[in-house]
C-alpha positions, 0 to 999 in steps of 0.5 A, spaced: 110 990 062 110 983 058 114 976 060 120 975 057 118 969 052 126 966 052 126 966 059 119 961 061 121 957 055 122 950 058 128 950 052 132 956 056 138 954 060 141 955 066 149 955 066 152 953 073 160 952 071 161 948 066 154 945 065 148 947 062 141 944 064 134 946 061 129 950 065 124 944 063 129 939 067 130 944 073 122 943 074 121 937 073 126 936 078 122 941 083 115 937 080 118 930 083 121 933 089 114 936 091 110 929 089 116 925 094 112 931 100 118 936 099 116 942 099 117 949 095 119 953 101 124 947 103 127 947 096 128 954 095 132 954 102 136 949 099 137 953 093 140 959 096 144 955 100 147 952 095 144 954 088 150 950 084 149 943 088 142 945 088 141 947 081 145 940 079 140 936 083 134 938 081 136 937 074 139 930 074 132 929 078 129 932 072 133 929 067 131 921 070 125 917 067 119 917 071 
């Protein structure tokens, strides 16, 4: 079985209600979030928990400049 390339594309896109937001950004977001000391663990709680909030937050966390 091979992955899916369009699904790992950083150019692929998760809908949540009316956004939509790039993989890429969603991990960028997780990237920052694991530098400040969150870990991955943490973040996939609050992500099945919450996803709509969660996924906004963490694309808005990628979408800002370093």
């Amino acid at each position: 079985m091979q992955d899916d390339p369009h699904y790992h594309s950083p150019h692929g896109y998760v809908y949540v209600n009316e956004y939509a937001f790039t993989l890429e950004e969603l991990w960028t977001g997780v990237d920052r979030l694991e530098r400040r000391g969150v870990s991955l663990a943490a973040i996939g709680r609050a992500l099945g928990q919450d996803r709509e909030t969660s996924v906004i937050a963490l694309a808005r966390l990628g979408r800002r400049r370093p």
